[in-house]
C-alpha positions as CSV (number, residue, x, y, z in Angstrom):
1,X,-12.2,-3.6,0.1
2,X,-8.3,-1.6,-0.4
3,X,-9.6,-0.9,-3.5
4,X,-13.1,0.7,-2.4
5,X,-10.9,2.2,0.4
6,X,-8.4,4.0,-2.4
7,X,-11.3,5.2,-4.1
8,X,-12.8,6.8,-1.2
9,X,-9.2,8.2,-0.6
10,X,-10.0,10.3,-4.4
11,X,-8.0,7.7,-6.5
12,X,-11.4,7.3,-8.6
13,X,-10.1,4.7,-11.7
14,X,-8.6,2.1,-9.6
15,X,-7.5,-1.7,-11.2
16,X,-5.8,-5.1,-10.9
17,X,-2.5,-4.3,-11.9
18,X,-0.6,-6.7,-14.7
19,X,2.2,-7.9,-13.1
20,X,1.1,-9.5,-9.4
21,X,3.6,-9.9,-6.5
22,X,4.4,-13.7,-5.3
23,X,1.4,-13.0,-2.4
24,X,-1.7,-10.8,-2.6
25,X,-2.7,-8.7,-5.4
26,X,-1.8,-5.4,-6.6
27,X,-4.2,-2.5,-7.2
28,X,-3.0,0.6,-9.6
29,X,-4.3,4.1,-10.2
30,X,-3.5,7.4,-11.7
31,X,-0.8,8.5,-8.8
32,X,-1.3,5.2,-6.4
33,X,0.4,1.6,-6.6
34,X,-1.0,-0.7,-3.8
35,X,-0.1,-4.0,-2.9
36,X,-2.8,-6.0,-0.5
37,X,-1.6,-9.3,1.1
38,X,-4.0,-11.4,2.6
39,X,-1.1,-13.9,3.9
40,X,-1.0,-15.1,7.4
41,X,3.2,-13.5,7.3
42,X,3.7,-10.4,8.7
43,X,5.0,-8.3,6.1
44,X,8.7,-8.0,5.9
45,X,11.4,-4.7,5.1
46,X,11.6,-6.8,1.8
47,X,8.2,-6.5,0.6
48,X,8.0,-2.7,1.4
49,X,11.0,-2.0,-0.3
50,X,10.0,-3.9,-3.4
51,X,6.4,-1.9,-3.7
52,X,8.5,1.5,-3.2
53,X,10.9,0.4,-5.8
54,X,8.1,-0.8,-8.3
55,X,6.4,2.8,-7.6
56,X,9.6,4.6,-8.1
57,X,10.5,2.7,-11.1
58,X,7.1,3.0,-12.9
59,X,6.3,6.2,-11.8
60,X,8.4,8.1,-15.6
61,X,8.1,12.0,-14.9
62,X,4.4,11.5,-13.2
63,X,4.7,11.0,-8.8
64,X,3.4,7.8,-7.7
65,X,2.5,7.2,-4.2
66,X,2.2,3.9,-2.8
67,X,0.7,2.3,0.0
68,X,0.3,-1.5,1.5
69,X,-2.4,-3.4,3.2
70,X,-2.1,-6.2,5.3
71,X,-4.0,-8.5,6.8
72,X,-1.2,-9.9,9.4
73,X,0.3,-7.0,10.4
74,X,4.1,-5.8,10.1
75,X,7.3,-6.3,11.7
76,X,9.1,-3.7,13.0
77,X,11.8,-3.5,10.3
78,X,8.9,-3.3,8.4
79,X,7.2,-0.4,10.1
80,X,10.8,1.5,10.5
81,X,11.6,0.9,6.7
82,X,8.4,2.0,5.7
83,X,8.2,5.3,7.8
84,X,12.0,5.9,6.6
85,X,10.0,5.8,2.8
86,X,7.0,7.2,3.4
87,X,5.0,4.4,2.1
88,X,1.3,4.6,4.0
89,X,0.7,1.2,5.9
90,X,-2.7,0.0,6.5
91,X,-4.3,-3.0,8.8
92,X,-6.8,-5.4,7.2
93,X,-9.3,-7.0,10.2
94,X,-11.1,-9.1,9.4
95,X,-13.8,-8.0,7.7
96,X,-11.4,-6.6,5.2
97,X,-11.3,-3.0,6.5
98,X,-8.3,-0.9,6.3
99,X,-6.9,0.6,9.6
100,X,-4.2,3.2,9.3
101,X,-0.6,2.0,10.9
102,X,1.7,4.6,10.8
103,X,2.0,8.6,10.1
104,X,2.2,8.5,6.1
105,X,-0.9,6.3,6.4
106,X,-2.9,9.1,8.8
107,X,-1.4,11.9,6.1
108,X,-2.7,10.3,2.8
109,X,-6.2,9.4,4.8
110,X,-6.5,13.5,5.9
111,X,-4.8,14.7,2.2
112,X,-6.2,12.4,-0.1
113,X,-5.2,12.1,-3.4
């Protein structure tokens, strides 16, 4: 469903990317890396940082935003780190649709890609 949800968003040639993280799955595009864990964890200042840094590092000369989606929710180290990056966050419910969490997330839903 994120990645239906990017393509909505205008990120039209979305994919499973190569290299996965230890939970969930990660989705690329032209301009987007997204990372979607369906774990029962809430999702941790360590696991934001690491999908910035992997967006930052494989971005070369070309901006790379990313975003994550999670189906438990975020702590609030999480949410602070994540608005102090700018990375979008999004709620899974359970029927796998995204909800927006914080600003970044409102801003990429009303700019698009």
């Amino acid at each position: 469903m994120a990645a239906l949800y990017l393509r909505w968003l205008g990120f039209p040639d979305t994919r499973s990317a190569a290299r996965r993280p230890p939970s969930g799955a990660r989705i690329t595009a032209r301009g987007m890396l997204a990372q979607v864990d369906p774990g029962l964890r809430r999702t941790t200042p360590r696991d934001i940082e690491c999908l910035w840094l992997t967006a930052l590092a494989g971005a070369g000369d070309t901006p790379v935003t990313c975003a994550f989606f999670s189906l438990a929710g975020y702590t609030d180290e999480a949410r602070s780190r994540a608005d102090a990056l700018g990375v979008p966050l999004f709620t899974l419910d359970l029927t796998g649709t995204p909800r927006p969490v914080n600003t970044a997330a409102h801003e990429l839903i009303a700019t698009g890609a």
